[in-house]
VMD Tcl script that builds the backbone (N, CA, C; Angstrom):
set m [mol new atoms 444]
animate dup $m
set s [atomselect $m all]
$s set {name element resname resid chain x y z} {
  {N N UNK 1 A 104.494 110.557 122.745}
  {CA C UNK 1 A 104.330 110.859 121.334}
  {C C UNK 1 A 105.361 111.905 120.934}
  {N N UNK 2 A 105.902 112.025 119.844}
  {CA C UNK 2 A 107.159 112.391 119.102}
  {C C UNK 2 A 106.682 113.595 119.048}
  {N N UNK 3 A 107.084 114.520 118.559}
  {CA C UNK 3 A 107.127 115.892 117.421}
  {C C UNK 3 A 106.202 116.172 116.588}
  {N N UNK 4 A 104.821 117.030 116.158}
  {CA C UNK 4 A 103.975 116.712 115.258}
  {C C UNK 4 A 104.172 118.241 114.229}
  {N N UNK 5 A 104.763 117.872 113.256}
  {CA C UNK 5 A 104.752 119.101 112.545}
  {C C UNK 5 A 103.026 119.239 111.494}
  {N N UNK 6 A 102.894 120.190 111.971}
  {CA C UNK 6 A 101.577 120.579 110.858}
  {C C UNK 6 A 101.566 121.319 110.139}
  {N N UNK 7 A 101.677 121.431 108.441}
  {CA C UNK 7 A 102.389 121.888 107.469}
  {C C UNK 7 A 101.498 122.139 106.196}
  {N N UNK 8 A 101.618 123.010 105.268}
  {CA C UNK 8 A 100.897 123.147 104.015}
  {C C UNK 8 A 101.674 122.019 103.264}
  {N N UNK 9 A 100.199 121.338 103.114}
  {CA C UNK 9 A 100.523 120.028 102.013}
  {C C UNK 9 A 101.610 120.855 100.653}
  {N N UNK 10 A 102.004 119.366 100.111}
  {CA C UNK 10 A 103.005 119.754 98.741}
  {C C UNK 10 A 102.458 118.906 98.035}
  {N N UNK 11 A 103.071 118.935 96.799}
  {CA C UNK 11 A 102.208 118.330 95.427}
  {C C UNK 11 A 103.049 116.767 95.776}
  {N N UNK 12 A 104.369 116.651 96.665}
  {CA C UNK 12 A 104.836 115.247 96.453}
  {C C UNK 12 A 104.075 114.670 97.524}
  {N N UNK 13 A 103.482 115.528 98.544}
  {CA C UNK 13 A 102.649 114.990 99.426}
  {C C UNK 13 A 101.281 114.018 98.851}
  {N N UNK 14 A 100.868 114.034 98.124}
  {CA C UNK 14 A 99.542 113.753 97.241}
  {C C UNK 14 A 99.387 112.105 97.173}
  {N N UNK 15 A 100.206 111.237 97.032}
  {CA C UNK 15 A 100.087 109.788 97.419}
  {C C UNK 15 A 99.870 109.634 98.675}
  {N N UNK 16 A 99.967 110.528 99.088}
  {CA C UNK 16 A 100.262 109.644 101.016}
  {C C UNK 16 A 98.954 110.092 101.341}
  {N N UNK 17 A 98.339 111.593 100.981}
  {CA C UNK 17 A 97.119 111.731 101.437}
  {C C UNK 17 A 95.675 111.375 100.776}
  {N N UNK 18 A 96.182 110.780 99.190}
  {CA C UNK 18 A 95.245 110.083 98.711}
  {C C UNK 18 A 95.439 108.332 99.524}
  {N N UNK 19 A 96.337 108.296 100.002}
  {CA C UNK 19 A 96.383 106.805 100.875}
  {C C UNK 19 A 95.637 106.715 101.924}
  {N N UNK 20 A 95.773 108.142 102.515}
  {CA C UNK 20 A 94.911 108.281 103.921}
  {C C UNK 20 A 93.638 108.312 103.740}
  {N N UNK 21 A 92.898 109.087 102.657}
  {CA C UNK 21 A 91.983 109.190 102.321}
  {C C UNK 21 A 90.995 107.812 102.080}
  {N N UNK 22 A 91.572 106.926 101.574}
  {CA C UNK 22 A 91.425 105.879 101.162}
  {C C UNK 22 A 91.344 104.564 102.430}
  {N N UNK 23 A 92.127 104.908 103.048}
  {CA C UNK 23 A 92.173 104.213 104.525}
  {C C UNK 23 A 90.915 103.599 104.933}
  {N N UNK 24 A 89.794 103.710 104.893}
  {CA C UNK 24 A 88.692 103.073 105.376}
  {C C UNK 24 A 87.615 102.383 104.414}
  {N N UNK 25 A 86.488 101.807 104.964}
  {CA C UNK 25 A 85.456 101.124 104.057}
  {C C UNK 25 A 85.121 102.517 102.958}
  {N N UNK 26 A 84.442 103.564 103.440}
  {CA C UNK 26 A 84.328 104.740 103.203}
  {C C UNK 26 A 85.301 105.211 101.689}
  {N N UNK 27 A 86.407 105.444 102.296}
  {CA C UNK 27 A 86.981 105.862 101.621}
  {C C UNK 27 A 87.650 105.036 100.118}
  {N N UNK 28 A 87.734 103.987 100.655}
  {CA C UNK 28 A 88.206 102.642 99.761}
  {C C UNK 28 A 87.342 103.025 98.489}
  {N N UNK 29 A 86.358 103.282 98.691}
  {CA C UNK 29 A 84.999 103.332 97.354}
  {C C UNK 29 A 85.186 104.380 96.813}
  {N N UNK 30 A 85.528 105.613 97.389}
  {CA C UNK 30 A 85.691 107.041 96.753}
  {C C UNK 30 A 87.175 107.413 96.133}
  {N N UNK 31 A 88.467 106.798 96.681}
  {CA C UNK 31 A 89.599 106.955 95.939}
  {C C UNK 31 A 90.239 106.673 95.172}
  {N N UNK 32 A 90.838 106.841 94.739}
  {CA C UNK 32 A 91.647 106.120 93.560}
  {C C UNK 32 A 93.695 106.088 93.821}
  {N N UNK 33 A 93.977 105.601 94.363}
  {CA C UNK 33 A 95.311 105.185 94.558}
  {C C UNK 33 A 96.143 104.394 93.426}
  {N N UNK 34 A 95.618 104.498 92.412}
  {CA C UNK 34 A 96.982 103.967 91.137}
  {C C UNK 34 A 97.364 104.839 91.016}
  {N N UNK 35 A 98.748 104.688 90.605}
  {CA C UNK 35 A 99.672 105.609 90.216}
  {C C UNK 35 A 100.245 105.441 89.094}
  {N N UNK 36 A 100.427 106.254 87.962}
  {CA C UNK 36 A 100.483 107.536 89.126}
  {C C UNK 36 A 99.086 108.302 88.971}
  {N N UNK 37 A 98.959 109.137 89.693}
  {CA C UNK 37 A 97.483 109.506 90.218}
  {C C UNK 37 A 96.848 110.251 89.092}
  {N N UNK 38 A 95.533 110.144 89.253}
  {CA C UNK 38 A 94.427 110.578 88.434}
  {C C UNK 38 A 94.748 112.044 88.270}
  {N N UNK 39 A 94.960 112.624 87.214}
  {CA C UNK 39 A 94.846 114.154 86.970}
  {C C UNK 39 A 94.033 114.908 87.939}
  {N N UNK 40 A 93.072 114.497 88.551}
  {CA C UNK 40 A 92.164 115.373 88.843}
  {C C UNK 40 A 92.401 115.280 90.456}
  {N N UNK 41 A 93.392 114.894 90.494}
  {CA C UNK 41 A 93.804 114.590 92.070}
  {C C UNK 41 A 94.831 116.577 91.944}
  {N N UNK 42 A 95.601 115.935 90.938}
  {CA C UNK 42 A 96.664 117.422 90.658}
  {C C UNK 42 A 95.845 118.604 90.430}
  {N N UNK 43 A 94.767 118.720 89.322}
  {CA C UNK 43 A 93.925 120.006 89.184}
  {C C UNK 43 A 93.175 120.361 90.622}
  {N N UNK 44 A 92.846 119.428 91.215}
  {CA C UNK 44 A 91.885 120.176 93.003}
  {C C UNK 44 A 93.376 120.280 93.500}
  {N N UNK 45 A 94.285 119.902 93.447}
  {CA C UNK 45 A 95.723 120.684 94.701}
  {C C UNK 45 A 95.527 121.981 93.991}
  {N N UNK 46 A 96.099 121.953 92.772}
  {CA C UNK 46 A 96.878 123.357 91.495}
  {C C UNK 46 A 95.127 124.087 92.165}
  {N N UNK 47 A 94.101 124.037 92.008}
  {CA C UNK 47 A 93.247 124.971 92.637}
  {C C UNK 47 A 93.609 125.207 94.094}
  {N N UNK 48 A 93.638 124.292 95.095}
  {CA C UNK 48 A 93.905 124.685 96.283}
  {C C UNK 48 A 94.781 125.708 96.656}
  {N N UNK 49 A 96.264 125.256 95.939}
  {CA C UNK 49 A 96.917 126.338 96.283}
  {C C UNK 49 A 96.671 127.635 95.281}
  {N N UNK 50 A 96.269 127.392 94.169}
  {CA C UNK 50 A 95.685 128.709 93.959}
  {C C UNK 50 A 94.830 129.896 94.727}
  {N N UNK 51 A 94.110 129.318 95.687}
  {CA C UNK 51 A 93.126 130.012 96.341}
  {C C UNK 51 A 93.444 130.712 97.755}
  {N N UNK 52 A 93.721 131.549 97.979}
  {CA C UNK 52 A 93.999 131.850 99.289}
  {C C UNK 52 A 93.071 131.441 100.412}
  {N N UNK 53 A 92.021 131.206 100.164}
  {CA C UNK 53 A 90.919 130.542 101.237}
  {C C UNK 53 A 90.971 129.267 101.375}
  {N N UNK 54 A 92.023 128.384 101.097}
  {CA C UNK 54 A 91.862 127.212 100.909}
  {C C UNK 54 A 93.571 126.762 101.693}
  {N N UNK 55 A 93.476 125.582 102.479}
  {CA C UNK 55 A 94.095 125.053 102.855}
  {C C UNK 55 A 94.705 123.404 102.863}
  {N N UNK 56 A 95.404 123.029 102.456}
  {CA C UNK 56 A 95.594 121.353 102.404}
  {C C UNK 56 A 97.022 120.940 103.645}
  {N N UNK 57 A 96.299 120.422 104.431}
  {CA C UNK 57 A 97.426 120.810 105.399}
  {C C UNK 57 A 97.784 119.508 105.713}
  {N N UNK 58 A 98.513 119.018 106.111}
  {CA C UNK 58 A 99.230 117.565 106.619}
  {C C UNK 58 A 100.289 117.613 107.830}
  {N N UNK 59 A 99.953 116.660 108.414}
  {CA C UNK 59 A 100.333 116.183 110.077}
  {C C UNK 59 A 101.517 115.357 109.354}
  {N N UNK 60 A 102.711 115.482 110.228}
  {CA C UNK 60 A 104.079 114.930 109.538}
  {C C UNK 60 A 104.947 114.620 111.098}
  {N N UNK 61 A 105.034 113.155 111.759}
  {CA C UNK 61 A 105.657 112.701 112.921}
  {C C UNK 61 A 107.263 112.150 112.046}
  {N N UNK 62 A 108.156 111.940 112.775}
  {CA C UNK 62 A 109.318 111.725 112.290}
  {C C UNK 62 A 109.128 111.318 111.036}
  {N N UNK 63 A 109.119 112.359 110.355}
  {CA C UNK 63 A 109.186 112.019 108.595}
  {C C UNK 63 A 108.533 111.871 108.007}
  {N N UNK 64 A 107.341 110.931 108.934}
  {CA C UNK 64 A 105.923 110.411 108.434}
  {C C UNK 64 A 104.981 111.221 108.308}
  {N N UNK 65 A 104.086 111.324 107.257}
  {CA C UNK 65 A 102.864 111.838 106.775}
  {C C UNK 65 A 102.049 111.077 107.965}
  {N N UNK 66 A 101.359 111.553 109.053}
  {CA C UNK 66 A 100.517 110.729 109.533}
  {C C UNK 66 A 98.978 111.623 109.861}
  {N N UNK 67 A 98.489 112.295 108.983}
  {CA C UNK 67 A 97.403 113.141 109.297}
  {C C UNK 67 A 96.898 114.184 107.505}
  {N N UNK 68 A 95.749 114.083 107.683}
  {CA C UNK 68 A 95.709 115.463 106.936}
  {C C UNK 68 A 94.239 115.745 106.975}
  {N N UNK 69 A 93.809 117.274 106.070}
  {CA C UNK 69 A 92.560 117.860 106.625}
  {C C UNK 69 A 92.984 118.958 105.346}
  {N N UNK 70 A 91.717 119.323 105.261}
  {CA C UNK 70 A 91.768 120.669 104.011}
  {C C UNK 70 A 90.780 121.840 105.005}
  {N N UNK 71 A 91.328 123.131 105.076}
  {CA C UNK 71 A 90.771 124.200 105.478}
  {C C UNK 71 A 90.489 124.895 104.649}
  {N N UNK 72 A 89.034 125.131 104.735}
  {CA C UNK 72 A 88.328 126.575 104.022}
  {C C UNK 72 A 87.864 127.624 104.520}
  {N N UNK 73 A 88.530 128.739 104.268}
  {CA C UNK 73 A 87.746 129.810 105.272}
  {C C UNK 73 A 86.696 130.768 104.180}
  {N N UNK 74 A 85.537 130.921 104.444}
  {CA C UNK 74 A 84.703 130.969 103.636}
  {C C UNK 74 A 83.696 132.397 104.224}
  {N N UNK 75 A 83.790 133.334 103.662}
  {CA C UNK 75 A 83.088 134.852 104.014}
  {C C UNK 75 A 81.572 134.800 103.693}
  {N N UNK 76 A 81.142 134.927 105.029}
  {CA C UNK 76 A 79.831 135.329 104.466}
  {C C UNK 76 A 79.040 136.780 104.602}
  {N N UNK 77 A 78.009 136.889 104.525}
  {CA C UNK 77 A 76.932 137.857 105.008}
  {C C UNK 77 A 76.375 137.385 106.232}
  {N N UNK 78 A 75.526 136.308 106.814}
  {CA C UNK 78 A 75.260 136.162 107.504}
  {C C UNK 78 A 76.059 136.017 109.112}
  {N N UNK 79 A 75.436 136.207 110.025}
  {CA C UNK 79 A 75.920 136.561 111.455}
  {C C UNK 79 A 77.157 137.517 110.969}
  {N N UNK 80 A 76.295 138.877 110.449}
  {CA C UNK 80 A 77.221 140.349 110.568}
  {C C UNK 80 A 78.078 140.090 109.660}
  {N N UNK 81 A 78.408 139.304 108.606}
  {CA C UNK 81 A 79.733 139.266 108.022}
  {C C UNK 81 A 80.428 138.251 108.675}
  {N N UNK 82 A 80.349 137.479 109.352}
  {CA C UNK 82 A 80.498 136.323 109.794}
  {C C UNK 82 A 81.774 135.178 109.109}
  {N N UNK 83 A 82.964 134.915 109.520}
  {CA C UNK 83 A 83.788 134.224 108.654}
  {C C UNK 83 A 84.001 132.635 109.112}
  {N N UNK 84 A 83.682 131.508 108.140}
  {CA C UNK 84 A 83.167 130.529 108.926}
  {C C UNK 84 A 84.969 129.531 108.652}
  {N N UNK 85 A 85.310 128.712 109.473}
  {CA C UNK 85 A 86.501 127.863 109.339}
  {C C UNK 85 A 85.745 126.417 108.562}
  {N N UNK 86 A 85.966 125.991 107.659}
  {CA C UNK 86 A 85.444 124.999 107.184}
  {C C UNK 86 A 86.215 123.497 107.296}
  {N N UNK 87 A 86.336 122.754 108.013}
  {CA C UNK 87 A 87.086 121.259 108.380}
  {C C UNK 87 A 86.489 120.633 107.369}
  {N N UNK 88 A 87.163 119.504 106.199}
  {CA C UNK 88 A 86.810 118.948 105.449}
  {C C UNK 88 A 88.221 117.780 105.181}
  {N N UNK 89 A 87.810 116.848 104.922}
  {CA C UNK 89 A 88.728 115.664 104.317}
  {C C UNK 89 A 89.824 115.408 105.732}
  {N N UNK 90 A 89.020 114.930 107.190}
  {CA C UNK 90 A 90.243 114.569 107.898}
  {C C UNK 90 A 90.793 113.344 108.316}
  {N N UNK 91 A 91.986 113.288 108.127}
  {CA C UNK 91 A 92.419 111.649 108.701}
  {C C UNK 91 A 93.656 111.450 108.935}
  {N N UNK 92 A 93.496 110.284 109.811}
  {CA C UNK 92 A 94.564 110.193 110.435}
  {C C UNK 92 A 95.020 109.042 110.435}
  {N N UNK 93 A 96.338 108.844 110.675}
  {CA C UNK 93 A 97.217 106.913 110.729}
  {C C UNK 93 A 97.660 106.741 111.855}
  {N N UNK 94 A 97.474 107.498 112.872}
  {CA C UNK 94 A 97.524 106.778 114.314}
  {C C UNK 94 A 96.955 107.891 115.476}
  {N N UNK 95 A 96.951 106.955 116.539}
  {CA C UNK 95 A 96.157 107.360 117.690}
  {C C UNK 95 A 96.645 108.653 118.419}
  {N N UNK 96 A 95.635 109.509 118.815}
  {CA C UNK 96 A 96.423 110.871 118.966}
  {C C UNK 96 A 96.824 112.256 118.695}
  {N N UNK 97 A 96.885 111.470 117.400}
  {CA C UNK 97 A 97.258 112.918 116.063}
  {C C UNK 97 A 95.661 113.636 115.690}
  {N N UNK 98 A 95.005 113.232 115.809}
  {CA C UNK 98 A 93.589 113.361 115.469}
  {C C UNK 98 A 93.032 115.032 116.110}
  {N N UNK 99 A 93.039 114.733 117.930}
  {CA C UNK 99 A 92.897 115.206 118.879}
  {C C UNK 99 A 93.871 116.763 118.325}
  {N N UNK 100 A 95.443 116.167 118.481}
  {CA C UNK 100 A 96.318 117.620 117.998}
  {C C UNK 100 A 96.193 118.593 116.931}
  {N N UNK 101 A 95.310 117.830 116.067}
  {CA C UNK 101 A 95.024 117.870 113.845}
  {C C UNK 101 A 94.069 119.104 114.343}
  {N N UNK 102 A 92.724 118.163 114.964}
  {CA C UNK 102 A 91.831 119.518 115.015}
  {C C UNK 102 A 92.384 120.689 116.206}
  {N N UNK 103 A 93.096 120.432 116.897}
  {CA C UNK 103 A 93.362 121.490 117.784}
  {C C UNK 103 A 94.185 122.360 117.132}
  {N N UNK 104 A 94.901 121.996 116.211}
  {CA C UNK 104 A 95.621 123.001 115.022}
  {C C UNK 104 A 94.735 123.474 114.261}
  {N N UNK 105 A 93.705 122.885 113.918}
  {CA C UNK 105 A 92.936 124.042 112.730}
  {C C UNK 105 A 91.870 124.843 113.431}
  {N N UNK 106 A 91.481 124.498 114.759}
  {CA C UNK 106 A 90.889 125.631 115.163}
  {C C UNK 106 A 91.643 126.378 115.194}
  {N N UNK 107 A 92.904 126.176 116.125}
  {CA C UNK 107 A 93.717 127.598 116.243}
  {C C UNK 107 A 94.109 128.511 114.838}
  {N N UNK 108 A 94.161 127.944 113.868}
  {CA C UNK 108 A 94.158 128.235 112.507}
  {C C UNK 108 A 93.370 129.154 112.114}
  {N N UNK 109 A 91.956 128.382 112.690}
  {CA C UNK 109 A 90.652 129.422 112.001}
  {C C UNK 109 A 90.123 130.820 113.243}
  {N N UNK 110 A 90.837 130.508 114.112}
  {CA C UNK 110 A 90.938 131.833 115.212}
  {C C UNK 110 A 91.629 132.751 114.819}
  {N N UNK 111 A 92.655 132.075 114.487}
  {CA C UNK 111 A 93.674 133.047 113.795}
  {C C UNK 111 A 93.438 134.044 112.565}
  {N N UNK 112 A 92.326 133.739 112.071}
  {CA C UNK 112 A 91.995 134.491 110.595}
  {C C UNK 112 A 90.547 135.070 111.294}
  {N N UNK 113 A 90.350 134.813 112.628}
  {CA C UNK 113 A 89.132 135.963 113.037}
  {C C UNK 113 A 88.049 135.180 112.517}
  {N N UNK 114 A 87.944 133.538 111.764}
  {CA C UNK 114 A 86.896 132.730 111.853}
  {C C UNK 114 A 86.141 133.020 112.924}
  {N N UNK 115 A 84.310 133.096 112.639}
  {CA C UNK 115 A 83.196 133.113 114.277}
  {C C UNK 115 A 83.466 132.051 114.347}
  {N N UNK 116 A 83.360 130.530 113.683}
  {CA C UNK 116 A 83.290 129.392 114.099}
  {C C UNK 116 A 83.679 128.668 113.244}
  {N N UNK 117 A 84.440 127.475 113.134}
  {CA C UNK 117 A 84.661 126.139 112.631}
  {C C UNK 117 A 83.494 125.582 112.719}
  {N N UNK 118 A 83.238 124.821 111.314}
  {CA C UNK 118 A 82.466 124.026 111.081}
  {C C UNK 118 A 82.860 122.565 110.244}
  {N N UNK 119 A 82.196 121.382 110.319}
  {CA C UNK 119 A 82.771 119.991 109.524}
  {C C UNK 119 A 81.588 119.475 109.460}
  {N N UNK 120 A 81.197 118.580 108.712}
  {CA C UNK 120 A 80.432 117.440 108.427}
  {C C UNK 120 A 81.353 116.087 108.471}
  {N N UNK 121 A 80.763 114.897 108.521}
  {CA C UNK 121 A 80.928 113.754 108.672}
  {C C UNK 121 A 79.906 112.718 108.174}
  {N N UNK 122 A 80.245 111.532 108.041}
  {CA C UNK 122 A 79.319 110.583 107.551}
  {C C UNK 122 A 78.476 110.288 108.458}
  {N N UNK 123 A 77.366 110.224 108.601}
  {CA C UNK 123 A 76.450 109.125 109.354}
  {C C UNK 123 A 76.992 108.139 109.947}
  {N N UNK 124 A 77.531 107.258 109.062}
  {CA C UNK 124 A 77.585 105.889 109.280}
  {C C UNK 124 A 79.489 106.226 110.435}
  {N N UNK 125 A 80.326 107.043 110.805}
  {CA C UNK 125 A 80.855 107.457 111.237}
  {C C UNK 125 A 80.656 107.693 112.694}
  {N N UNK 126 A 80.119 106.600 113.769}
  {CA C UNK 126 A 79.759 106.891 114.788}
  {C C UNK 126 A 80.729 107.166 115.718}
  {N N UNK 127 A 82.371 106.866 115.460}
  {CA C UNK 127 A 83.412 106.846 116.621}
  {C C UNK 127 A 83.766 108.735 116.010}
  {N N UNK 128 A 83.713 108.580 115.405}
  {CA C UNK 128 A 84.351 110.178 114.708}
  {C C UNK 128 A 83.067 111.324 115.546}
  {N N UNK 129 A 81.726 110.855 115.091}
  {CA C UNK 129 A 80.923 111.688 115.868}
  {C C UNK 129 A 81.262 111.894 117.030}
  {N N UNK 130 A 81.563 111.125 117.935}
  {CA C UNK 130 A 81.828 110.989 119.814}
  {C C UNK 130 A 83.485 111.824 120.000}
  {N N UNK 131 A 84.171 111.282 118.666}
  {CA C UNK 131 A 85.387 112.214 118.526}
  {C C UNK 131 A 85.085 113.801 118.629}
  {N N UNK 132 A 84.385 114.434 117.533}
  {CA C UNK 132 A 84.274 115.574 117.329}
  {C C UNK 132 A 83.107 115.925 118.806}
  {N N UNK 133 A 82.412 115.397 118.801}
  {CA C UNK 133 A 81.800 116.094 120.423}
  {C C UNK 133 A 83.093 116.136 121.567}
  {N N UNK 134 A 83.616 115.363 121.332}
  {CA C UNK 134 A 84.741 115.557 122.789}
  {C C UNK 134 A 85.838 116.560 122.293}
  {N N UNK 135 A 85.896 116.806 121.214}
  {CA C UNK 135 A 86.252 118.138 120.440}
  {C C UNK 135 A 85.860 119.344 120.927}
  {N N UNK 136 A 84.688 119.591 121.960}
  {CA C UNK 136 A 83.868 120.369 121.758}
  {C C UNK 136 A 83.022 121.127 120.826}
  {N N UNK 137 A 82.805 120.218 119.560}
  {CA C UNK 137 A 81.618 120.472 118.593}
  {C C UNK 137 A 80.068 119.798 118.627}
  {N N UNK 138 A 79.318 120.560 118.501}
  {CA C UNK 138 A 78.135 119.973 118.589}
  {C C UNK 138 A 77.579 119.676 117.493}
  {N N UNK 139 A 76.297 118.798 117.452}
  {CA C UNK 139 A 75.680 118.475 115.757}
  {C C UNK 139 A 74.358 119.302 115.798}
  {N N UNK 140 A 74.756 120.576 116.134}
  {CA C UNK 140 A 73.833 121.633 115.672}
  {C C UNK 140 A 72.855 121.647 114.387}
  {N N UNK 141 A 73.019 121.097 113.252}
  {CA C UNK 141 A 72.494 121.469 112.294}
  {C C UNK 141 A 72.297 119.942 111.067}
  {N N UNK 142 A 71.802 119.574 110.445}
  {CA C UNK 142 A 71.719 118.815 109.787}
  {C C UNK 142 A 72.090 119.062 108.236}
  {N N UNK 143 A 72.884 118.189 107.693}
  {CA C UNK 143 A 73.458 118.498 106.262}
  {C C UNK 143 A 73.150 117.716 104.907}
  {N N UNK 144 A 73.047 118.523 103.736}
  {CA C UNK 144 A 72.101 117.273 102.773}
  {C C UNK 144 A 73.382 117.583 101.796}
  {N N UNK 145 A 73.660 116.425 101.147}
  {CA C UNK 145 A 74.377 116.821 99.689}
  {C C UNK 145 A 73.549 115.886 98.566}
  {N N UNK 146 A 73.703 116.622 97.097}
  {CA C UNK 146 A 73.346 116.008 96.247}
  {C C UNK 146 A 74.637 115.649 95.122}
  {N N UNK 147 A 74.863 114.254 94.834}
  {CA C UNK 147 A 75.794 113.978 93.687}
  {C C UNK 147 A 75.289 114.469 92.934}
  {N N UNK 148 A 76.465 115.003 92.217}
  {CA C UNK 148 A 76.063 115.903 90.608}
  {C C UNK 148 A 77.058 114.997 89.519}
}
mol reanalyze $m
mol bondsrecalc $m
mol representation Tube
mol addrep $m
């Protein structure tokens, strides 16, 4: 395997990772890939990089966009002041990069003195579950969301 640069997303980056996003049954239903892209694709980046707690990061092999993931590092009160690494939106376009993706954002969220990385996943996501356990993450905790 080639060279894997892992990089703060850019605003020309934004097709390729609404493509990735989109990549599965899953995702097919939740994205929107006409172009050119939905405003509200540009207002959540223009916030992202507004925010210093916020990360949009992308996996880039010879040239290619082949990965991405958004980091949140998020302060709390609990466990002492406790600073949690938040994994959200990850994916990947080939075999490999996956394994290196999260091994970059832990080191990421070590790096900012994160206690722990944390992610959710779909249910219906059973190869990703067996992924993230061989990650060394466990499914400690159970997660509810409500559409608003």
């Amino acid at each position: 395997m080639s060279e894997i640069e892992f990089r703060r997303a850019q605003a020309h980056d934004l097709p390729a990772i609404v493509a990735l996003l989109a990549d599965d049954a899953l995702g097919a239903g939740r994205e929107d890939q006409s172009t050119p892209l939905a405003p509200s694709y540009l207002d959540a980046f223009s916030a992202i990089e507004a925010d210093p707690n916020q990360l949009l990061a992308v996996a880039v092999e010879a040239g290619q966009l082949v990965g991405t993931l958004q980091l949140s590092f998020i302060p709390g009160i609990s466990r002492k002041g406790a600073w949690r690494g938040q994994i959200e939106g990850v994916r990947v376009a080939s075999r490999g990069v996956g394994k290196r993706m999260i091994e970059w954002a832990v080191e990421e969220c070590r790096s900012l003195n994160c206690s722990f990385v944390q992610l959710t996943t779909d249910k219906s996501r059973r190869e990703a579950h067996a992924f993230y356990e061989g990650q060394g993450f466990t499914a400690s905790h159970l997660g509810y969301k409500m559409a608003l």
